[in-house]
N, C-alpha and C positions, 0 to 999 in steps of 0.2 A: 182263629177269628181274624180277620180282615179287618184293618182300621182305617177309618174315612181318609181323604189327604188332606193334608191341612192346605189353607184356601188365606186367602189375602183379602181383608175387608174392610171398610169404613169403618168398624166399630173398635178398634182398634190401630196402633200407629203405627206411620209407614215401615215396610220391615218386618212389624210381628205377624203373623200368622194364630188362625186358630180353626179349630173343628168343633166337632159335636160327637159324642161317643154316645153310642144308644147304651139307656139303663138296661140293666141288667137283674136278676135276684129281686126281691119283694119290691124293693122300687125301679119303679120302670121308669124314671126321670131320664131327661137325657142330663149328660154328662158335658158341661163346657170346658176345653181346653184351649191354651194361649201355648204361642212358642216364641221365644224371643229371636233376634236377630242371631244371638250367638246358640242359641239351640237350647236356652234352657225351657223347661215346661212347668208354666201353673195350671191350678186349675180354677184361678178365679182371676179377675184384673184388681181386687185390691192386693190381693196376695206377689203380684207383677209390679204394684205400685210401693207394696213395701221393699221388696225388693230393689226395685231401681233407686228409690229415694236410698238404701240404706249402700249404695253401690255408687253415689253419683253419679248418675245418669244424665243425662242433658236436660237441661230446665225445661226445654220447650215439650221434648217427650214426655217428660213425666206430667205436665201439663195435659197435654192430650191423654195419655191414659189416667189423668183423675178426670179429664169429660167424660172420657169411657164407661166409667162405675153406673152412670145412668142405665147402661145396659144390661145390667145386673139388679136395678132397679132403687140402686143409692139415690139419696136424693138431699139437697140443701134446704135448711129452712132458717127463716132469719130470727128463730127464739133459739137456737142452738151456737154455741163457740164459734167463731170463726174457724174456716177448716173441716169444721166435722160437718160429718152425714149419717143420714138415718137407713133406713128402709123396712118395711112393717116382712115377716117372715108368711112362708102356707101357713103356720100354725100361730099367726095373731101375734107373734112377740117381735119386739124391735131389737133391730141391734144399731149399734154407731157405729161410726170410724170416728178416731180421734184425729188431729193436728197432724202424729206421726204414722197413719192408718193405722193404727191396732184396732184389731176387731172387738168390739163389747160387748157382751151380750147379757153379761148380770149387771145391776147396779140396784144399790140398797138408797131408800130416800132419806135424805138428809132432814134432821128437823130444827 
């Protein structure tokens, strides 16, 4: 199999890189991947946002890859934490990112 080349774009900060891998198997999604400057690979920009936050990375990149998450379809809203973001899933369920991006995806109501 032949893998796309990774390409340098807007949706992402200067220096990273990323491609598209065609799905494969029952889901035929495509597959997004990120490459960092130093060559590591994710496969999402929150999973690159936890990573650089937990690496200290430069305030102003890690800046720009949290405008990034939009592209993945993160989104702010001002009944939520400061920090965090939402985004509704294909299958109707939300998840967060908290303050330190960890992913959410269960959460039991508080009474």
């Amino acid at each position: 199999d032949i893998k796309p080349d990774w390409v340098e774009d807007s949706t992402v900060p200067k220096g990273w890189k990323r491609r598209i891998l065609p799905g494969t198997g029952i889901s035929k999604s495509n597959i997004p991947c990120l490459l960092s400057p130093s060559g590591r690979q994710f496969r999402t920009r929150h999973q690159a946002l936890q990573w650089m936050t937990k690496n200290n990375s430069d305030s102003s990149e890690i800046d720009e890859m949290s405008n990034s998450l939009v592209h993945e379809g993160w989104e702010c809203n001002s009944l939520l934490p400061q920090s965090w973001r939402f985004r509704l899933t294909q299958f109707y369920k939300f998840q967060f990112l908290n303050q330190e991006v960890k992913l959410i995806k269960k959460f039991k109501r508080s009474n």
